[in-house]
C-alpha positions as CSV (number, residue, x, y, z in Angstrom):
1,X,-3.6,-45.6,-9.1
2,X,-3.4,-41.8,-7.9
3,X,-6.8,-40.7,-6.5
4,X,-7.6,-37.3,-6.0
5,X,-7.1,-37.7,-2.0
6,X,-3.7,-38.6,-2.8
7,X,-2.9,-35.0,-4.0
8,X,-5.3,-33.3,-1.2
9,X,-2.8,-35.1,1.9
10,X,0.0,-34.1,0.0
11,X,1.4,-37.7,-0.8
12,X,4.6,-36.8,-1.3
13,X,6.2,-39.7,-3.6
14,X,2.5,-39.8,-5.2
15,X,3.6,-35.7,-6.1
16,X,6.4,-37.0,-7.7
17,X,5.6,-39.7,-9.9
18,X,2.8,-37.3,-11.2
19,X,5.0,-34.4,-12.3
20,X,7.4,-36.6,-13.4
21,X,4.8,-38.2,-15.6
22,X,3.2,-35.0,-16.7
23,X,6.7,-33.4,-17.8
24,X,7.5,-36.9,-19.3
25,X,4.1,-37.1,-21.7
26,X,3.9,-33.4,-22.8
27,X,6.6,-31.2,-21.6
28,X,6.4,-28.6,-24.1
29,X,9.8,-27.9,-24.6
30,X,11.1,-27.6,-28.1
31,X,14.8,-29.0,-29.4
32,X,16.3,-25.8,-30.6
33,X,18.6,-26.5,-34.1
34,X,22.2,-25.8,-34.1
35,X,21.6,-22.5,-36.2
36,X,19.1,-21.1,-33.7
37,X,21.8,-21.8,-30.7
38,X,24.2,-19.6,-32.7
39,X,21.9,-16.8,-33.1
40,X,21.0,-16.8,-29.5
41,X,24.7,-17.4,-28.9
42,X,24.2,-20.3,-26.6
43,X,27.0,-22.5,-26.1
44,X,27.4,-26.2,-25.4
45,X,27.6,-25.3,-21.3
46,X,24.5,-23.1,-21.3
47,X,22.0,-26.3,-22.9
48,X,23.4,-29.0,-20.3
49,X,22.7,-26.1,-17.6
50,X,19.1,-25.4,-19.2
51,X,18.4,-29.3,-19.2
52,X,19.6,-29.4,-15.8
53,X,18.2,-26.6,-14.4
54,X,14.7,-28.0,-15.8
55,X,15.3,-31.2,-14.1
56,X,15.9,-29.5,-10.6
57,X,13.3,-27.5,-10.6
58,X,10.8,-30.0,-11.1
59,X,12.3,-32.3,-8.3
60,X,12.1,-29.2,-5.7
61,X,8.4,-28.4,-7.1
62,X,7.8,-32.3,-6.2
63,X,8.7,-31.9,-2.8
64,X,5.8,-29.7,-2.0
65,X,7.4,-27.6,-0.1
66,X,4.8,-25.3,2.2
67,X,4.0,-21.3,-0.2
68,X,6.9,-22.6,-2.0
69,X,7.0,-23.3,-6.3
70,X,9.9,-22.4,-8.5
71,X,9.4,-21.0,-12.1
72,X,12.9,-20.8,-12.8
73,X,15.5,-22.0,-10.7
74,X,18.1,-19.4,-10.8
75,X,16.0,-16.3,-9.9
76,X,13.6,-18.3,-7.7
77,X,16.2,-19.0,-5.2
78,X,17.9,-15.5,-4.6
79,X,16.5,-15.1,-1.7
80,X,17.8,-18.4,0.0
81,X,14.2,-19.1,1.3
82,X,13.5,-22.0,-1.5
83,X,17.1,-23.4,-1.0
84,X,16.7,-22.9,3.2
85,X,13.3,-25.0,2.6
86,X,14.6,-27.7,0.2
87,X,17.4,-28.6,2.9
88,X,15.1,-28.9,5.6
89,X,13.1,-31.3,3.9
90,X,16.1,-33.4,3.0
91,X,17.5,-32.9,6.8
92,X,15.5,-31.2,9.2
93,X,19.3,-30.9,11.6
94,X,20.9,-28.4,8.9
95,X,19.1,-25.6,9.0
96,X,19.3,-23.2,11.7
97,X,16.1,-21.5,11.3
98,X,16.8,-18.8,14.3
99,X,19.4,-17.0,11.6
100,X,16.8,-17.1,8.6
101,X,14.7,-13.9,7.8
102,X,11.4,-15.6,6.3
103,X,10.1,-12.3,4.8
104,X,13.2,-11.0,3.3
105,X,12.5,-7.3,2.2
106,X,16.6,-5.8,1.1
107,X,19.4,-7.2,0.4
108,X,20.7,-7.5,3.8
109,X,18.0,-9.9,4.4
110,X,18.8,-12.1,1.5
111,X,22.3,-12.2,2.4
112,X,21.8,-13.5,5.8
113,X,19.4,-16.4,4.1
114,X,22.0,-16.9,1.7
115,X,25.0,-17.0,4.5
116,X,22.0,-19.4,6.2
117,X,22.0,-22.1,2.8
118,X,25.9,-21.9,2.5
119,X,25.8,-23.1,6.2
120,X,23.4,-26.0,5.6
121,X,25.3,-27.2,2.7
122,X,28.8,-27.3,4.5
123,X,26.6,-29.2,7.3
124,X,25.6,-31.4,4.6
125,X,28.9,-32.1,3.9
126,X,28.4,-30.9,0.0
127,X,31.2,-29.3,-1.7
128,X,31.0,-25.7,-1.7
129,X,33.2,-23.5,-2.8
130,X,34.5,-19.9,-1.7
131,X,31.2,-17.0,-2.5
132,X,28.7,-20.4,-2.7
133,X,26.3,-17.8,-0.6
134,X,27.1,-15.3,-3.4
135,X,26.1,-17.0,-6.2
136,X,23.3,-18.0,-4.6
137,X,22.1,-14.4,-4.0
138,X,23.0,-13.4,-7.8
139,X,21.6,-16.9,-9.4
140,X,24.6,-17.8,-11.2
141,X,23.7,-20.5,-12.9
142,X,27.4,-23.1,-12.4
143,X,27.1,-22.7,-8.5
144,X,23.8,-23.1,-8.1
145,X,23.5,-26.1,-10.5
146,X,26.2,-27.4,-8.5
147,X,24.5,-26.9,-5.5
148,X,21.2,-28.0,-6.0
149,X,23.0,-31.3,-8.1
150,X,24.5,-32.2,-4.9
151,X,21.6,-31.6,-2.6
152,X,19.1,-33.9,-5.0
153,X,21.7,-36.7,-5.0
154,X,21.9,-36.4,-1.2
155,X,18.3,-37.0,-1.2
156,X,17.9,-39.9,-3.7
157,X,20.5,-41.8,-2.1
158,X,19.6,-40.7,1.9
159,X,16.2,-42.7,0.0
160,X,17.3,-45.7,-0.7
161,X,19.2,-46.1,2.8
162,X,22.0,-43.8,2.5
163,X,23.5,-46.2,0.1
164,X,26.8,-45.1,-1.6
165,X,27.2,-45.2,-5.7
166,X,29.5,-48.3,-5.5
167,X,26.6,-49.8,-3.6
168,X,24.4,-49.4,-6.5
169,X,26.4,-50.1,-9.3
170,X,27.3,-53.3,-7.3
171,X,23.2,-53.8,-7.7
172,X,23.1,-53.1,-11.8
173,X,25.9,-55.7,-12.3
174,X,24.0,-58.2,-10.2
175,X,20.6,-57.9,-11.4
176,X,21.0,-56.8,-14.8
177,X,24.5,-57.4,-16.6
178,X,24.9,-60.0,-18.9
179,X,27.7,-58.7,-20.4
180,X,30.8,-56.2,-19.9
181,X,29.9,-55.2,-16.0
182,X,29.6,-51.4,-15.8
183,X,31.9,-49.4,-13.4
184,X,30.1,-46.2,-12.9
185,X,27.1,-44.2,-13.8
186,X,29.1,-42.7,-16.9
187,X,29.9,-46.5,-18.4
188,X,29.0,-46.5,-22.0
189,X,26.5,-49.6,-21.1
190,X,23.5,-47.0,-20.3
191,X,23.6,-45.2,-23.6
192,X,22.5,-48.4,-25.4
193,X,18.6,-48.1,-22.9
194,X,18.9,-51.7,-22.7
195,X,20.5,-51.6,-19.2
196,X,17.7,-50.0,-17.5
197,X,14.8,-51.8,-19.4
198,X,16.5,-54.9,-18.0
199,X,16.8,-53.1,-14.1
200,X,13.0,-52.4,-14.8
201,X,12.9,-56.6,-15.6
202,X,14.7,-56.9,-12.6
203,X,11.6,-55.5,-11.0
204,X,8.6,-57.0,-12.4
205,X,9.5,-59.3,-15.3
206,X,6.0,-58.7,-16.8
207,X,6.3,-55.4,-17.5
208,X,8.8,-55.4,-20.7
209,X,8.0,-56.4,-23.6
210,X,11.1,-57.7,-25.0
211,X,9.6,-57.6,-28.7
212,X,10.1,-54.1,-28.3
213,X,14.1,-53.6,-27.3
214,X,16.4,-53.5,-29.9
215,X,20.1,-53.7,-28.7
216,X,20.3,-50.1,-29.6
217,X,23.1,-50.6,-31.9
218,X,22.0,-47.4,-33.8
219,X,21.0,-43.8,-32.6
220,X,17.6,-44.3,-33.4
221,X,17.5,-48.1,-31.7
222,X,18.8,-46.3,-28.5
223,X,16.1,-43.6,-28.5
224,X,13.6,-45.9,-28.5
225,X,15.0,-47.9,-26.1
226,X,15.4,-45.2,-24.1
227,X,11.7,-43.8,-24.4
228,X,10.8,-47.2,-23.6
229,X,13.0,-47.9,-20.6
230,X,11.3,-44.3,-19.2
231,X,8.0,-44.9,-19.6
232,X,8.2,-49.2,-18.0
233,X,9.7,-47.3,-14.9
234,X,6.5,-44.7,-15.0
235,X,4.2,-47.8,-15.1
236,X,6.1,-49.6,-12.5
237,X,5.5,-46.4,-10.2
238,X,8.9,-44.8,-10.4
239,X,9.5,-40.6,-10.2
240,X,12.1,-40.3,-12.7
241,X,12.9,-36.4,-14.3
242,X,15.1,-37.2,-16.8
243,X,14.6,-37.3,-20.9
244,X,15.9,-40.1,-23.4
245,X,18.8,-37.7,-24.0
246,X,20.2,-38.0,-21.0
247,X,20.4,-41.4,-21.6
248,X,21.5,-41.7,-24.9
249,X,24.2,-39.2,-24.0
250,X,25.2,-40.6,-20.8
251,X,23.9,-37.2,-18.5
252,X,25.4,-39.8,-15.5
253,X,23.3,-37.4,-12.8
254,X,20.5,-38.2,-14.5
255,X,21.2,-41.8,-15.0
256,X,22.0,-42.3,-11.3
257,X,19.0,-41.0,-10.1
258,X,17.1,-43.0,-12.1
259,X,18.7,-45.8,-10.8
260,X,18.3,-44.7,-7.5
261,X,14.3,-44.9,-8.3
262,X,14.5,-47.9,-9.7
263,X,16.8,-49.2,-6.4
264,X,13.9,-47.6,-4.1
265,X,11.2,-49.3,-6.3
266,X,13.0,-52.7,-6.0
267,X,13.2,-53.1,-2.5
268,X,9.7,-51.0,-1.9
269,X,8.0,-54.4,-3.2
270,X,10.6,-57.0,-1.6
């Protein structure tokens, strides 16, 4: 159970499992019909990067990084100072802080931060492309998505014991398949829920209630199973930031960091 000294020492996993909880109970976001995304003109790309951009936000602000919360992702990191931050605390080695102005005031300043990130990422080994510390400074929303994707999965898996994605898919098919084995985190076994409920078995038997899983032949089976698979991982302690649409329509970063959760959880209580 979270007590309040938990969030006074700054428990950092105990930060995470509680906004992940609290955006998973209420998060007060609103699915927008297909008519109201045509009169915004918001296409396909720009929902997935809204979703997304939600997601990574909410990880960074679990981090509890020192003067440091985003509102929105893409503006809050045009300065490079939120980036600079969220690669230190995923490897203290990348970040050369001697070339980092901590109170940027122009542009020039934010450029050199920016130069700074694009550095720490290529340390990283991350994929970057040409003008990454460009499109950091002007938020564009594909790099920095792309960016901040690669960074959080870094993370998760540095987590679990720098474990590769083969390494964990070899652990789904061995603790949970009792079927078709799946091959990757975009296999359409996840969409169905019931692969996860029965990772979260995997785990602590107790905690399903099998009554309640369906093999999610329909779309509303699959929702539910979904919902249900999110909120046995909650109870069994896990931080996960993804929806039951991410899920259901095989978002694969999403599912792998769940998974990734789940993985740390597993061998947390071994």
């Amino acid at each position: 159970m979270i007590g309040p000294h938990d969030l006074l020492k700054g428990n950092q996993k105990v930060n995470s499992i509680l906004v992940a909880e609290l955006f998973n109970t209420k998060h007060g976001l609103e699915e927008l019909t297909k008519e109201e995304y045509d009169a915004a003109g918001i296409i396909d790309d720009d929902i997935e990067g809204s979703k997304e951009e939600r997601a990574f936000r909410l990880w960074i602000n679990s981090l509890q990084l020192e003067d440091c919360f985003v509102n929105n992702l893409y503006e809050d990191c045009r300065d490079g100072l939120v980036l600079l931050k969220t690669f230190h605390r995923v490897d203290k080695t990348c970040v050369d802080w001697t070339n980092v102005v901590k109170k940027p005031k122009n542009v020039f300043d934010k450029n050199a931060n920016c130069d700074a990130a694009e550095d720490a990422a290529k340390k990283l080994r991350l994929m970057v492309v040409s003008g990454c510390a460009e499109d950091i400074r002007d938020g564009n929303k594909k790099g920095l998505l792309q960016i901040v994707w690669q960074l959080m999965r870094v993370h998760y898996l540095k987590i679990i014991g720098s474990k590769t994605e083969k390494d964990l898919i070899n652990w789904v098919n061995e603790a949970a398949s009792d079927g078709e084995p799946v091959t990757g985190f975009s296999s359409q076994g996840w969409s169905s829920g019931k692969l996860l409920i029965k990772l979260c078995a995997a785990i602590e038997p107790r905690v399903v209630n099998w009554d309640l899983v369906t093999e999610g032949q329909t779309d509303e089976d699959k929702e539910m199973n979904a919902k249900y698979a999110i909120s046995i991982a909650r109870k069994l302690g896990c931080a996960v930031f993804c929806v039951w649409d991410d899920i259901v329509n095989l978002n694969k970063k999403m599912i792998l960091i769940f998974v990734c959760s789940l993985y740390d959880m597993k061998h947390n209580i071994e």
